[in-house]
C-alpha positions as CSV (number, residue, x, y, z in Angstrom):
1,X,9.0,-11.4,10.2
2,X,8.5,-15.0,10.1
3,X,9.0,-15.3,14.0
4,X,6.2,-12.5,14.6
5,X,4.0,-13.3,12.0
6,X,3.7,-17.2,11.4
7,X,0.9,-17.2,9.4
8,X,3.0,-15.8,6.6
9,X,4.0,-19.6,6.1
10,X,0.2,-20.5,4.6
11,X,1.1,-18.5,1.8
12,X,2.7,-19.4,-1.5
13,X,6.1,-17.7,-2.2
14,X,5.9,-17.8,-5.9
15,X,2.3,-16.9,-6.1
16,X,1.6,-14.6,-3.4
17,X,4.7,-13.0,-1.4
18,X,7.4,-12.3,-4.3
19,X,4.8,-10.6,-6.1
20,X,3.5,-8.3,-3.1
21,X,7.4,-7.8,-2.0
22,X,7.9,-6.8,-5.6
23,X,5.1,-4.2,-5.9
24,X,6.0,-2.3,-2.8
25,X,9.6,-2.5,-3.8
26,X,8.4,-0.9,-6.9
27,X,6.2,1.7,-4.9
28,X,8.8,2.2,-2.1
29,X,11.7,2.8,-3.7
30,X,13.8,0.5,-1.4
31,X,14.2,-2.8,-0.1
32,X,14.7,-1.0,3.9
33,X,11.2,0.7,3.1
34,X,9.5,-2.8,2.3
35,X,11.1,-4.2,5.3
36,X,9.6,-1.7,7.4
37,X,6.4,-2.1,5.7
38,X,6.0,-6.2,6.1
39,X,7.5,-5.5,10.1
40,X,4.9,-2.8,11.2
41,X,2.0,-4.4,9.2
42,X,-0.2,-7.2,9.6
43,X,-0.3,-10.0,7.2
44,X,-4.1,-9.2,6.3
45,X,-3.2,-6.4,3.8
46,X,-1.2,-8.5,2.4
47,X,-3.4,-9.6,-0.8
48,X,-4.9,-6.1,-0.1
49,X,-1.3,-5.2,-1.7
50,X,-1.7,-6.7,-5.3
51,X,-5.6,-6.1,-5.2
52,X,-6.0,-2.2,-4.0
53,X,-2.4,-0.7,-3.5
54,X,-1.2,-0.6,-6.5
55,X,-4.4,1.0,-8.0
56,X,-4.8,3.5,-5.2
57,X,-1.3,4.3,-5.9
58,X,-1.6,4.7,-9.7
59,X,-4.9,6.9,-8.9
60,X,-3.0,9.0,-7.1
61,X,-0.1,9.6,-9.4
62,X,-2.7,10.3,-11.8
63,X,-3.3,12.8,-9.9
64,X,-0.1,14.5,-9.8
65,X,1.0,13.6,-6.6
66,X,4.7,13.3,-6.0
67,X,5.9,9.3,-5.3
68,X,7.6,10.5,-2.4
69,X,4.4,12.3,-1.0
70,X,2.4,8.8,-1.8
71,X,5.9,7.0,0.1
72,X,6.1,8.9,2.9
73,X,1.7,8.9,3.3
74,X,2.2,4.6,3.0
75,X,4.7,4.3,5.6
76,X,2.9,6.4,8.8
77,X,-0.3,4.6,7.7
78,X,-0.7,1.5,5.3
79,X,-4.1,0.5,5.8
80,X,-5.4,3.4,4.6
81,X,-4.2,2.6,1.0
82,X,-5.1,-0.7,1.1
83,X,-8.8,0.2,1.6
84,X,-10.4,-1.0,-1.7
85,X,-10.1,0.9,-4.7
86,X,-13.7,2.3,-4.5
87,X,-13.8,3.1,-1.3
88,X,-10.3,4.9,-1.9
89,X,-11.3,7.2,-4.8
90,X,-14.1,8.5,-2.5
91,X,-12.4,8.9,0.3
92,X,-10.5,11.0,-2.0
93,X,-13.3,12.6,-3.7
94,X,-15.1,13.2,-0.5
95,X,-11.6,15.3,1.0
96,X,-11.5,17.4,-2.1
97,X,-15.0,18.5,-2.1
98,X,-14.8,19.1,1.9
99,X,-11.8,20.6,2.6
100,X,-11.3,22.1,-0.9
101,X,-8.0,20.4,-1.8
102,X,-6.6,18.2,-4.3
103,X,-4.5,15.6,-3.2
């Protein structure tokens, strides 16, 4: 990671990347599952993480939806859960009413 990305080195390890590795390890399930998340995904979600994932993701399980549903959803596309948490819940919203489902 740090020889594709390089601007992960202006960040703080103590205050900014162990806690986003530790909230997708806690949404993931796996430490193989983060790494493929912090190789395919650029470094600007990277607050986006601490700030709207892990909201979006409780929203979700709220809503009954199975963690491996929400896991598999994160992993073919990430920056769609790390839109912000307003914008996610009608994005949501906006899917149930048009195409008649709940997530």
């Amino acid at each position: 990671i740090l020889s594709e990305q390089r601007t992960i080195l202006w960040y703080a390890l103590d205050s900014t990347i162990r806690p986003v590795v530790e909230a997708l390890r806690e949404i993931m399930g796996s430490t193989e599952n983060v790494w493929r998340i912090l190789k395919s995904s650029r470094l600007k979600y990277l607050l986006g993480i601490r700030e709207n994932l892990v909201r979006n993701v409780s929203f979700l399980r709220a809503r009954a939806i199975p963690i491996e549903t929400i896991q598999k959803r994160f992993l073919q596309n990430p920056g769609f859960f790390m839109r912000r948490h307003e914008v996610f819940k009608d994005l949501v919203a906006q899917a149930e009413v048009k195409w008649g489902v709940s997530p």
